[in-house]
MARFIRO-588433 format. One record per residue (C-alpha): z, y, x; residue in three letters. Coordinates in steps of 0.001 Angstrom, whole numbers, plus 500000, padded with zeros to 6 digits. Each point is the difference from the previous one (the first is absolute). Example, Ala and Ser with C-alpha at 12.3 -4.5 7.8 and 13.67 -1.06 7.14 Angstrom:
! residues 2
507800495500512300ALA499340503440501370SER
This chain:
! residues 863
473619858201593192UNK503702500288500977UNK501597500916496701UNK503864499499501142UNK498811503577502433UNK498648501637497006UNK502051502940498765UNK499866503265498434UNK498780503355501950UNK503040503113498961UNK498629502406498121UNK496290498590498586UNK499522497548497698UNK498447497708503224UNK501542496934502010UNK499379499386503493UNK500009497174501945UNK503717500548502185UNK498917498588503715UNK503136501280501726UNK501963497196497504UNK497423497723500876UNK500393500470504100UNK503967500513499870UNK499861496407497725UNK498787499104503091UNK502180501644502808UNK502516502528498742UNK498859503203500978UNK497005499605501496UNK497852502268497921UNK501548502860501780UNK498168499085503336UNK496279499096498904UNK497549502640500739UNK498429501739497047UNK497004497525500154UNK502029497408499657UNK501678500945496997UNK496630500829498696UNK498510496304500810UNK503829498317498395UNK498899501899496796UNK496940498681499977UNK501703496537500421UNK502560499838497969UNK497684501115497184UNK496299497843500968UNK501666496819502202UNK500436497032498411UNK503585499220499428UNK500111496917503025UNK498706501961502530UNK501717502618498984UNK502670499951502608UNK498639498867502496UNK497521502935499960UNK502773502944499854UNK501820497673503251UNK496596501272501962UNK500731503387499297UNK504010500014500541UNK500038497848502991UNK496760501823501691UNK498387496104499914UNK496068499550500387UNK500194496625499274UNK498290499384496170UNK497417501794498131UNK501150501850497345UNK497860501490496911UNK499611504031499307UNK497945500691496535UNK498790503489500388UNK499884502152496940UNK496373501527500675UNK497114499390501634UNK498331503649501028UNK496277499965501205UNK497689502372501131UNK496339499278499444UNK499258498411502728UNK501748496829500928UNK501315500282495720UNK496174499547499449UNK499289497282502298UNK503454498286498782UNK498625499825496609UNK496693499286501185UNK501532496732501101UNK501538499957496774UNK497078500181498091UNK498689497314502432UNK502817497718499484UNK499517500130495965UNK496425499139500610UNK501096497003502076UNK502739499077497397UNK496854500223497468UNK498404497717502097UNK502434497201500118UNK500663500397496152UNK503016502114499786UNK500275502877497993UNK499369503570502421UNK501659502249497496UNK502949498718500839UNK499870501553503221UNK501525502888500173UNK502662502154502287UNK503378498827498939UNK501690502990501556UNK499059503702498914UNK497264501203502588UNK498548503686499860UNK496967500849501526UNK499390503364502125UNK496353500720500408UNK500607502206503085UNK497929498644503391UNK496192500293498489UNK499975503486500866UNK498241501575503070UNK499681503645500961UNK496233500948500315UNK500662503458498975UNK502903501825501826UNK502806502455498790UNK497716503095500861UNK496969498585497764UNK500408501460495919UNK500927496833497544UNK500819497568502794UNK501969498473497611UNK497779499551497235UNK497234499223502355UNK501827497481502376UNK501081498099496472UNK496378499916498494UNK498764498146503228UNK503326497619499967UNK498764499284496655UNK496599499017500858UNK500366498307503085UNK502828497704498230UNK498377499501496855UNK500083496101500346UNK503846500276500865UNK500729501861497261UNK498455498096497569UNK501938497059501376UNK503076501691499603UNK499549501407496480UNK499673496432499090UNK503134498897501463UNK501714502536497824UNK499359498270496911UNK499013496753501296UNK503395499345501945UNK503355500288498457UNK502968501632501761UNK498146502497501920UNK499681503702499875UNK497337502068501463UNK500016503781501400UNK496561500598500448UNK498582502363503161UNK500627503182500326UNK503871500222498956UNK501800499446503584UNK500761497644502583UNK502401497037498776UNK502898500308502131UNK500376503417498981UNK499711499195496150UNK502067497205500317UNK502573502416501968UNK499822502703497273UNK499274498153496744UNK500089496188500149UNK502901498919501307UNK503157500398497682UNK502005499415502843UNK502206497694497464UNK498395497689496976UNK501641499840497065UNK498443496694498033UNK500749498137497353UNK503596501329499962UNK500093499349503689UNK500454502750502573UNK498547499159503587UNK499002500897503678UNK495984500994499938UNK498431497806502649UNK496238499826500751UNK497223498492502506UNK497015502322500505UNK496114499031501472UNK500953503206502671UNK501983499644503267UNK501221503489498896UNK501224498571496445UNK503856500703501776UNK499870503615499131UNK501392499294496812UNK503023498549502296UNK501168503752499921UNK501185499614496695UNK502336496990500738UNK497052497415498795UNK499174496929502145UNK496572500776500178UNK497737497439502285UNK496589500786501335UNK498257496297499519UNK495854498629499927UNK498291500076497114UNK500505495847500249UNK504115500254499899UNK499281502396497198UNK497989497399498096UNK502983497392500951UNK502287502536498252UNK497802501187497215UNK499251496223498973UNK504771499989499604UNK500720497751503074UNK502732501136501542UNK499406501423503593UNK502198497611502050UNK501719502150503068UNK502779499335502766UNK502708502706500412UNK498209502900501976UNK501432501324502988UNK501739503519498205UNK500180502821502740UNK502447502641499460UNK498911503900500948UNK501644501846500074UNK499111503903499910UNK502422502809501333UNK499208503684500858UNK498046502530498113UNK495877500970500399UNK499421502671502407UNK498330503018498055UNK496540499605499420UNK500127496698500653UNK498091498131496966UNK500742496226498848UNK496664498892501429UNK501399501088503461UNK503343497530499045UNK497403497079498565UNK498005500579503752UNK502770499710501729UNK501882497512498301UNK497186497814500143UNK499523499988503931UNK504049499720499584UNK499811496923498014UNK497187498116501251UNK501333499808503536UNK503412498767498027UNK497793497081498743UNK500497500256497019UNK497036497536498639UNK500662498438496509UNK502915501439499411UNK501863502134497337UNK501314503064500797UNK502550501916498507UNK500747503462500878UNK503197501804499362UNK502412502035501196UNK500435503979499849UNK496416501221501264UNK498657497552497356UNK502135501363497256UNK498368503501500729UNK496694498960499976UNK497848501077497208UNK498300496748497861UNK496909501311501154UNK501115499830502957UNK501062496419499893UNK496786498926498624UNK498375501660503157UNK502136497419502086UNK499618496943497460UNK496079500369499530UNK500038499995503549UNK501795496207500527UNK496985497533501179UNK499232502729502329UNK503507498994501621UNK499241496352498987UNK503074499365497863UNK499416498551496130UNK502037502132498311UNK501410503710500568UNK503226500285497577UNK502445503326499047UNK502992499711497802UNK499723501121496733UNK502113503615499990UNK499826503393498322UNK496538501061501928UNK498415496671498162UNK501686501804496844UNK498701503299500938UNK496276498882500366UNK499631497819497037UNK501295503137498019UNK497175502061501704UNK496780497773499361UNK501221499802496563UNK501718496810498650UNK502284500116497506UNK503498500953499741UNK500892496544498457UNK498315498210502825UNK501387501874502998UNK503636499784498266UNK498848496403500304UNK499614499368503248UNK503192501999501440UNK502063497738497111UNK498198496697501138UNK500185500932503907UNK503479500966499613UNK501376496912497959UNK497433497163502044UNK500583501729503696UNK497062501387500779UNK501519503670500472UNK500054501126503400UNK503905500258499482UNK500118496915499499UNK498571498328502818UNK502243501488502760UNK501509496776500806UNK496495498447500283UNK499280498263503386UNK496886499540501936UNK499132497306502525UNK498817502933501852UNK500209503333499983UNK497907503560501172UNK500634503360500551UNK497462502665500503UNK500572503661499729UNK498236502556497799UNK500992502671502472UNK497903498317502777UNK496345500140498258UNK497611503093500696UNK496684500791499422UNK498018496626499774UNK496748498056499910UNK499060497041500110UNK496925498538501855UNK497610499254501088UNK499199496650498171UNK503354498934499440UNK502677501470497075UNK503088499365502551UNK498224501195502924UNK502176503335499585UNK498468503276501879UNK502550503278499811UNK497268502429499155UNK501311502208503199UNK499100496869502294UNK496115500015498668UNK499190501567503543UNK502265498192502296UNK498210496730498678UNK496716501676500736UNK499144500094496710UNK500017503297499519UNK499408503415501577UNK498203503207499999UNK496229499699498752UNK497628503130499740UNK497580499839496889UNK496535500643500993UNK498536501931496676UNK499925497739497379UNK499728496084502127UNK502323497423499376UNK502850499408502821UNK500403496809501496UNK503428498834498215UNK498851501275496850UNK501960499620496879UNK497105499434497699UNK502127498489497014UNK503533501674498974UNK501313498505496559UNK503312500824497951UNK499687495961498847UNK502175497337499392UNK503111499506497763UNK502072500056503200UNK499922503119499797UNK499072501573496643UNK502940498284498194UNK502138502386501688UNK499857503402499075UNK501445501374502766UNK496930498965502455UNK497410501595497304UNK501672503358499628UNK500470500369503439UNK496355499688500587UNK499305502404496725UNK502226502400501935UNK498311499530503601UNK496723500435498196UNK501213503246498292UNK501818501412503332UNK496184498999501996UNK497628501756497389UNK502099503528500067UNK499945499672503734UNK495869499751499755UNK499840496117501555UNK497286497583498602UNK499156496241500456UNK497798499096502688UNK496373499278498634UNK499943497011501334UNK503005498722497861UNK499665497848497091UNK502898500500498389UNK501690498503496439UNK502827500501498177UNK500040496439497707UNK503704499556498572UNK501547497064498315UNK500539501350497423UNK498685502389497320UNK503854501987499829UNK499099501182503305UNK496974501941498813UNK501981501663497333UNK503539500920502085UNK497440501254502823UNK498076502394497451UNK504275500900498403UNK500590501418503441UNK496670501479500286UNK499103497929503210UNK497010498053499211UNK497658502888500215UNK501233500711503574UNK499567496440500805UNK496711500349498662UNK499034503191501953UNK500702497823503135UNK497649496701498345UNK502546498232498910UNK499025499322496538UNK501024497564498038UNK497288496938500671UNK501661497629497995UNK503185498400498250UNK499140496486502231UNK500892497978503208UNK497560501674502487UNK499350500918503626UNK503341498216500738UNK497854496690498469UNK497458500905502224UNK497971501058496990UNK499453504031501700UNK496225500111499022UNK497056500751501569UNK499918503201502790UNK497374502879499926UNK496957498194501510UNK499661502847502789UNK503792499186501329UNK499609496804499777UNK496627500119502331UNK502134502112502365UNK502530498085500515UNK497559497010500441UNK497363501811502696UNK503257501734501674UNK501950496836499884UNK503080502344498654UNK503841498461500283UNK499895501213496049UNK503377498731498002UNK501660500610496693UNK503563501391499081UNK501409498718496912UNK503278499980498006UNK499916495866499299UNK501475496965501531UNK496998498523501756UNK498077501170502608UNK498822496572501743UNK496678500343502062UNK497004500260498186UNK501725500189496310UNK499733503597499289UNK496430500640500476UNK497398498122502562UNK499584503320501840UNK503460500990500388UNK500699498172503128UNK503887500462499658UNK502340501362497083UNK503172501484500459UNK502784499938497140UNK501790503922499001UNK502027501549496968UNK497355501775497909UNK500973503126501508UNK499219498999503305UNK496888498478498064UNK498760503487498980UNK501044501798503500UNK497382497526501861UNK497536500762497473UNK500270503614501425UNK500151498903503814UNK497264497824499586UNK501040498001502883UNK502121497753501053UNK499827501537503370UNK501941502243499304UNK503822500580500289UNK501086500645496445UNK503147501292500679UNK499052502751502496UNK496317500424500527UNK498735502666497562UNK498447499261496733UNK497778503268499297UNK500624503660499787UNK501142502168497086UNK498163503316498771UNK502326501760502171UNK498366497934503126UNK503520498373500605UNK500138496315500894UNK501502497351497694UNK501740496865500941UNK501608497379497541UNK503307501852500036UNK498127503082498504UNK498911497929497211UNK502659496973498794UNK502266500493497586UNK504034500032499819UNK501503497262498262UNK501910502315498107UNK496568501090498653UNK498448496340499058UNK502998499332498315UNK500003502818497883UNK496511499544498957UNK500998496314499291UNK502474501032497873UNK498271502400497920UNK496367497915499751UNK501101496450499367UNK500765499269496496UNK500471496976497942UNK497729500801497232UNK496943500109502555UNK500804496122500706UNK500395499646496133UNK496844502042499275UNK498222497585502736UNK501534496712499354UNK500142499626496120UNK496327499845499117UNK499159498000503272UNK502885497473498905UNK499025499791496113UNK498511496004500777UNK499880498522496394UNK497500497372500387UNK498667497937496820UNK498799496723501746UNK498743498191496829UNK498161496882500085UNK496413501046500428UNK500795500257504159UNK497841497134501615UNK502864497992502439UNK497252499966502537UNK498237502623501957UNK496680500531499771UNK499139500124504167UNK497195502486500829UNK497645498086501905UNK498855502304502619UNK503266502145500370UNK501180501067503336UNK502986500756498767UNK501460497096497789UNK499100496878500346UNK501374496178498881UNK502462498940502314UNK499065497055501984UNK503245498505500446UNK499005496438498503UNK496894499210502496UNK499085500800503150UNK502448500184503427UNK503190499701497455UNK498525497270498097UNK500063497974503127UNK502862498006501380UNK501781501865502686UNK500189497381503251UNK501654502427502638UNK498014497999502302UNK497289500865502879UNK500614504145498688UNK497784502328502225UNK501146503692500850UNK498163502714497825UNK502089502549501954UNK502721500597502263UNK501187503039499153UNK503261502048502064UNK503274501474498364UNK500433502210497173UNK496698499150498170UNK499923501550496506UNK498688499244496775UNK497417502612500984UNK498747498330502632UNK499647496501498102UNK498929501890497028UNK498653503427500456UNK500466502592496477UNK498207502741501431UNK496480500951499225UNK497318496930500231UNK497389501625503120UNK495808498766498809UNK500247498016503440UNK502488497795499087UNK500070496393498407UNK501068501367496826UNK498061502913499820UNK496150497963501171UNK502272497544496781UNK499717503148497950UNK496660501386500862UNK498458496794499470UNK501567499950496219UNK498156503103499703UNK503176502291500561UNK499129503511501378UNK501766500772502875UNK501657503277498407UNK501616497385497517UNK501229497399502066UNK503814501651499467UNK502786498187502177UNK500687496353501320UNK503228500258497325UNK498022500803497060UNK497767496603500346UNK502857497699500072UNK499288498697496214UNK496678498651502403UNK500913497517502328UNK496136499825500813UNK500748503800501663UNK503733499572500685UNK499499496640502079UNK497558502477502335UNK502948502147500342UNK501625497713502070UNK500956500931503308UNK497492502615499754UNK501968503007501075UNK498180501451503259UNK503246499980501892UNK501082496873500245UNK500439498242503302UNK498747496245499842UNK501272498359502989UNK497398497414500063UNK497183502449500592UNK500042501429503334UNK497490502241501909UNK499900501438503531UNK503594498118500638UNK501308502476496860UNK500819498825496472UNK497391501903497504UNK500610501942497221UNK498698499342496606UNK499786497881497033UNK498658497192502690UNK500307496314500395UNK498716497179502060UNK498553496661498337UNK501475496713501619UNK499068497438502094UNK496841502051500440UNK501541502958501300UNK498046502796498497UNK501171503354499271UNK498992501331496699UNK501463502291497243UNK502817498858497875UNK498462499363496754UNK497053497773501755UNK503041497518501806UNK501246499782496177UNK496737499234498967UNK499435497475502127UNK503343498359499894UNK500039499585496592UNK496413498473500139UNK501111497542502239UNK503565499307498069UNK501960500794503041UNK503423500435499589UNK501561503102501878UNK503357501508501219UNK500811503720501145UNK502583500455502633UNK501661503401500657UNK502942501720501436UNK502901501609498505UNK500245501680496199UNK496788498745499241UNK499470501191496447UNK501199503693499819UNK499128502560497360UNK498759499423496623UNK500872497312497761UNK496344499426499982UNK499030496153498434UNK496616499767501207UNK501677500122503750UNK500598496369498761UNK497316499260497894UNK497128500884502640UNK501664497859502832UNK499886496866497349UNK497004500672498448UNK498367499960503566UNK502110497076500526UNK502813500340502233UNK502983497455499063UNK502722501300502528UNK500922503078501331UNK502363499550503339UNK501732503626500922UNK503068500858501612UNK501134501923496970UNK499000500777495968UNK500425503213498072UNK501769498599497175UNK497344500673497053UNK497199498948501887UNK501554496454500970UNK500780499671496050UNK496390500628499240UNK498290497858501960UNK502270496754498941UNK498996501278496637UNK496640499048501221UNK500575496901501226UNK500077501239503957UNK502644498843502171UNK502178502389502324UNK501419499075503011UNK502119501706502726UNK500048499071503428UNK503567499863501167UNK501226502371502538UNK498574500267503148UNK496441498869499008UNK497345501817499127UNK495875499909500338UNK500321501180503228UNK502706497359501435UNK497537497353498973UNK496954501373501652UNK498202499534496588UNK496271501615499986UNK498520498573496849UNK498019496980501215UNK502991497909499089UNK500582498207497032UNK503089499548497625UNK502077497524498112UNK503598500450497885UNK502048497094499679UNK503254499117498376UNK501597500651496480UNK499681503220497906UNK503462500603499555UNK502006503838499751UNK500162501137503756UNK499346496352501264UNK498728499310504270UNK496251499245499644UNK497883499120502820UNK496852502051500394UNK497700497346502511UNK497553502282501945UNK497094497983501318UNK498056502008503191UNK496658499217500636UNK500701498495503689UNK502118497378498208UNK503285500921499869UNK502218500004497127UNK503218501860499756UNK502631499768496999UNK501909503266499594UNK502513500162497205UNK499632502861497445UNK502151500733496585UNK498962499837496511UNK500311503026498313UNK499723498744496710UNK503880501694499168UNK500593498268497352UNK499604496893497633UNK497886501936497564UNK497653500833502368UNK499821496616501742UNK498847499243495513UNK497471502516500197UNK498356499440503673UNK499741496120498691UNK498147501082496678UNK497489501846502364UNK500980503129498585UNK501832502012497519UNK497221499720497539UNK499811496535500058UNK503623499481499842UNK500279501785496977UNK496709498303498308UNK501842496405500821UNK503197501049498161UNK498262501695497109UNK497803496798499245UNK502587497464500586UNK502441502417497866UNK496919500009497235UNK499635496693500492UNK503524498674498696UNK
């Protein structure tokens, strides 16, 4: 702590820690120009640093210098159940190995504040047209995750420091959004900046509030959790700014579609964004939430607005306190973190896209930037005029429409919009297509209660959409199983069948095995296909039924003015229905007492949660980087789904003939995502996504499709899980090579822990999604990146090679990767360690962030 900076905050009884003295101590005036992330991360330096590196850390932000690792301490840690289970399933594991070498495993414990959103468990069996969809869809989350559930109950009382929401309550970005985060702390008589990492790529939606918000794995969250700093450089921080206003009718999932396409040709990978200017200044913070969720889409880290009047505006509506909003306009006024303030604030580079430019979008299919005007659905032969035949399914079906994700139900705006469109579509006599499965499943429960204010939810309902749940769901690829006679249709017709959807993913084969492409919308647009049916169809001219009168209707007849959603917005959201939903879900007094055993009581023959095996096995062994075999070699953007699939675990899979032979029945083998407390079903969920491309395994002179790999020196094509098998029999160490942005999507650990568990010791790609390179050094696997120029494909590799790595693990050092071919020939081609910094150079040589943090805490004990 830097108590020369500490002084008092006007007007409270707080003090704050004064970084602008710090930085101008430094170079006069210099405050003025740092981007609002940077005054954010001086803060956090000036306050957490210790006092000798203390300057030279704020020198990396004033003089734009990437040369030193300097430490950020997060406030919070924010978890859904998911990867927040499996990070304190390795908790629990790592007490029980502390136990074993004599130290004491109550000690163990998060150091930082963590809160725990039970919010992916959920799938949707019964639809928005069945009666208590709700209640039934929760009663079967319940008993398909019984053994989660009872691990997590335990960690509320077991574990100190964290709070848990359990399931049914709403998604966590959109709690966090509307409840959690107070935007500024006041503790201890200090007032400060709220800061947080989150197990979610999509954890940056909070960034709409002015909080550095960063989606990590659930292993940097354990890193973070445990209090060790997380060591960065200086990201590259990209100016946008936003000028022009919306067109009307244009909705701020058209802006997010568009600006996404926008920015991911900008390459903007790993860095922060912040958006100003006059079009952002106008927008809603529902809105901006729309555009933050929305940043790994883009592949930046962070998706930052300026704290301003709308921030002021919003945390008045979802119902905070007078005393805390007048805090954090007197704190982001006095520290310079108002938007006024940061008008002299320069970027290293800066964009400008126009609000006035975006139309009608979608996005799809299979990628989130893959931008599609909806008027251009025919010219890409997509679309087009279809005649139903009775009551058959059309090829191009939309057989799954869902109002999902808290991309789009944290802003009010998109929900009443498709209220309205549902209203304006049952007076005109339209229905949905029977065909449809459609689902309304907010993020939170406020939604429910401002939809049924404004007298909308029953015209959603009239349409299907029904509220399915409060939970992460078809977006998570957790959409539930179809009517048994569609789904034989679509399989004996060999239907193009796809799903629209108001999320952020829409990757192939995520949403639902039988949707064979998913196309992102605004949940308007959402509850127009429902009616077409199609996605053959021309939404914006082709005609969507006929009224009692006989006269067509097209999507003009039916969407609504914005001078109508806003009035409806006005009048139906009210603070005291966030207040009504979020004081009894927030009332977490805990008594822990002393009768909680330290150490979990494993369930033997659970699928779901299982003892970590972190201590034996592949990462027990010493890691030679010698005589490494290819498991795959996989092309460019490969995603976390592909490496580890969340979707819906199919009875002809590894992990599903796993699960049947544990006695599972198939109707309860739930999703690849809820097993991940099991690494004896996660490990089978490696590469096992049915569209992945392994390069290796060739048929007919074409690469083929599937979860596929081919066992060296023999040769022999088999499926992926039997090459693992027989690799780790044999103790042979691998390497995967890819192409460019390997790692994209979810900040999904067990992308990382399959590969090592099966093995592999080096991954060699031309490029790393940021949170995916951080998790697998956190277990111990080493990425490299071949320099420009040279790729698989340049070297001719085809798998029957093998691999060594030589030279010094050093931040961004020249290592040589030594490919040996099987005619004889050896060939050195230098690559780059992308371990970024000296901390992670600590944890890749520990084997892992578990065992780096077991080797501190039992030397620490130990003195």
């Amino acid at each position: 702590m830097n108590s020369q900076y500490r002084t008092h905050l006007t007007g409270t009884s707080l003090d704050y820690f004064d970084a602008r003295a710090a930085v101008d101590d430094i170079q006069a005036g210099a405050f003025d120009t740092l981007p609002y992330t940077s005054r954010v991360h001086a803060e956090n330096l000036v306050r957490r640093c210790p006092p000798e590196q203390l300057t030279d850390a704020l020198k990396q932000l004033i003089e734009r210098k990437r040369d030193i690792d300097f430490p950020w301490y997060p406030a919070r840690v924010v978890c859904h159940d998911i990867l927040g289970q499996t990070a304190l399933v390795d908790l629990a594991g790592l007490r029980d190995a502390i136990a074993a070498k004599g130290g004491d495993p109550a000690k163990v414990n998060p150091v930082v504040p963590t809160q725990l959103i039970v919010d992916h468990s959920l799938a949707v069996e019964h639809a928005g047209f069945e009666p208590d969809a709700f209640e039934k869809n929760r009663a079967i989350e319940d008993r398909r995750n019984d053994d989660r559930f009872h691990f997590i109950n335990w960690t509320k009382t077991a574990f100190k420091n964290v709070d848990v929401i359990p399931p049914g309550n709403g998604i966590m970005h959109q709690i966090n959004l509307e409840k959690m985060s107070p935007v500024i702390h006041a503790k201890d008589g200090v007032a400060f900046p709220d800061t947080l990492v989150g197990t979610d790529s999509h954890t940056p939606h909070v960034d709409a509030l002015g909080v550095i918000a960063v989606g990590v794995g659930g292993l940097e969250a354990e890193s973070v959790m445990l209090g060790r700093a997380s060591y960065m450089r200086l990201p590259h921080i990209v100016g946008v700014e936003l000028t022009g206003k919306p067109q009307p009718g244009i909705t701020a999932t058209d802006i997010v579609l568009a600006l996404t396409e926008f920015l991911r040709a900008a390459r903007v990978v790993s860095a922060y964004l912040e958006f100003y200017g006059e079009g952002a200044s106008h927008l809603t913070l529902g809105d901006r939430a729309t555009i933050s969720n929305m940043t790994p889409e883009y592949g930046a880290t962070a998706a930052m607005f300026y704290i301003d009047q709308q921030t002021l505006d919003y945390l008045t509506l979802t119902g905070r306190t007078a005393e805390q909003v007048e805090l954090v306009e007197t704190y982001a006024k006095q520290a310079g973190l108002w938007a006024d303030t940061l008008t002299k604030a320069e970027y290293e580079r800066v964009l400008t896209f126009d609000l006035s430019s975006v139309t009608r979008n979608m996005a799809g299919p299979s990628n989130p930037h893959a931008r599609l005007a909806t008027s251009e659905l025919a010219s890409r032969g997509i679309a087009g005029q279809w005649q139903q035949d009775g009551d058959l399914m059309p090829d191009g079906a939309v057989i799954i429409a869902a109002i999902t994700s808290c991309t789009n139900t944290s802003n009010p705006r998109n929900v009443i919009a498709a209220g309205l469109l549902a209203r304006n579509a049952n007076k005109k006599g339209l229905v949905r297509k029977p065909w449809v499965k459609t689902s309304l499943a907010p993020g939170s429960k406020v939604v429910k209660l401002y939809l049924e204010e404004s007298q909308l939810l029953a015209e959603l309902e009239q349409l299907g959409f029904g509220v399915v749940a409060f939970a992460c769901t078809t977006c998570n690829g957790m959409s539930g199983a179809l009517d048994p006679a569609i789904q034989q249709e679509i399989i004996d017709r060999d239907l193009y069948a796809t799903a629209v959807l108001s999320g952020n993913r829409n990757f192939d084969g995520r949403i639902h095995p039988y949707a064979k492409q998913a196309f992102l919308a605004s949940p308007p647009l959402v509850v127009a296909y429902a009616i077409a049916g199609t996605v053959r169809f021309d939404i914006e001219k082709d005609i969507l039924g006929y009224d009692a009168d006989g006269e067509p209707v097209t999507l003009k007849d039916i969407w609504p003015s914005d001078e109508e959603i806003d009035a409806v917005v006005k009048a139906s959201v009210k603070p005291e229905q966030f207040n009504k939903v979020y004081e009894p879900m927030f009332d977490l007094s805990v008594d822990y007492g002393e009768h909680i055993d330290p150490l979990y009581k494993w369930r033997e023959m659970s699928t779901y949660i299982r003892r970590p095996p972190y201590w034996e096995g592949a990462l027990a062994a010493e890691r030679t980087l010698t005589g490494m075999r290819p498991l795959a070699i996989l092309g460019d953007n490969i995603t976390t789904d592909h490496l580890s699939p969340s979707n819906a675990i199919m009875a002809s899979s590894a992990a599903g003939e796993y699960l049947t032979k544990m006695g599972v029945p198939e109707e309860d083998f739930n999703s690849y995502a809820t097993h991940r407390g099991d690494h004896l079903t996660a490990q089978r969920a490696t590469l096992a996504n049915p569209k992945v491309y392994n390069e290796m395994v060739v048929e007919n002179g074409q690469v083929k499709q599937g979860s596929l790999a081919r066992i060296e020196p023999e040769g022999k094509a088999t499926r992926m899980w039997e090459a693992i098998e027989t690799y780790m029999q044999r103790k042979q160490p691998l390497i995967i090579v890819a192409g460019a942005d390997y790692g994209q999507g979810s900040s999904r650990d067990w992308a990382a822990k399959g590969v090592r568990l099966a093995g592999v010791e080096a991954i060699v790609a031309e490029g790393f999604e940021r949170i995916h390179r951080t998790n697998l050094i956190g277990m111990g696997v080493l990425p490299l990146e071949f320099q420009a120029g040279t790729t698989r494909k340049t070297l001719e590799l085809d798998g029957t090679e093998t691999y060594d790595v030589v030279g010094e693990h050093t931040p961004g050092n020249i290592l040589t990767l030594v490919i040996h071919r099987t005619n004889g020939d050896t060939l050195e081609v230098p690559v780059t360690c992308r371990l970024d910094t000296f901390e992670e150079v600590s944890i890749y040589a520990a084997g892992g962030v578990l065992q780096r943090f077991a080797q501190d805490f039992l030397e620490a004990e130990a003195h």
